[in-house]
C-alpha positions, 0 to 999 in steps of 0.5 A: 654185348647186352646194348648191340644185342638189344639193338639187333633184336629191336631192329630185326623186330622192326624189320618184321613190323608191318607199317599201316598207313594209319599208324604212320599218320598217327606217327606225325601226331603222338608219341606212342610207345610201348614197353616190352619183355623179350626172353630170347634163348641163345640159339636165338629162339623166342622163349616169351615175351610181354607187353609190360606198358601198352601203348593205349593205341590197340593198332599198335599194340597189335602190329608190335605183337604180330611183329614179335611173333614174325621175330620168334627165330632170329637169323643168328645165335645170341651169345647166351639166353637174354631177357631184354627189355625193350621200348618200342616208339611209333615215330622211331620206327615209322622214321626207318620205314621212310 
């Protein structure tokens, strides 16, 4: 459960991520990236979470952040509570925004 449970968290946050016209030009350019700590409690309510590596892109560290607070009620339960972390990558989330 731990893979498809941090696969459905990252998505549903990168659903929430509002996409800027200058992070998506920059998405062709760099590789930014930033890794997060999400603690999830099993009715799928947001307990913490902590940018453990910024970016150094402060756009982007900021639109990761509104996009976690966007994500603090997952549409359904988590089988248990979670700590996941998670790598968040501009291309990669630019590239399902396309």
């Amino acid at each position: 459960m731990g893979v498809s449970a941090l696969a459905f968290v990252q998505a549903f946050i990168q659903q929430n991520w509002a996409l800027s016209p200058y992070l998506l030009d920059q998405s062709r350019l760099a590789n930014i990236e930033a890794k997060t700590k999400l603690i999830y409690a099993a009715d799928g309510r947001l307990k913490s979470f902590r940018i453990e590596n910024p970016s150094g892109n402060a756009q982007f560290d900021d639109s990761l952040k509104k996009a976690i607070i966007k994500s603090q009620q997952l549409p359904q339960p988590l089988p248990k509570d979670l700590e996941l972390v998670v790598i968040f990558n501009l291309k990669e989330m630019a590239a399902t925004r396309r």
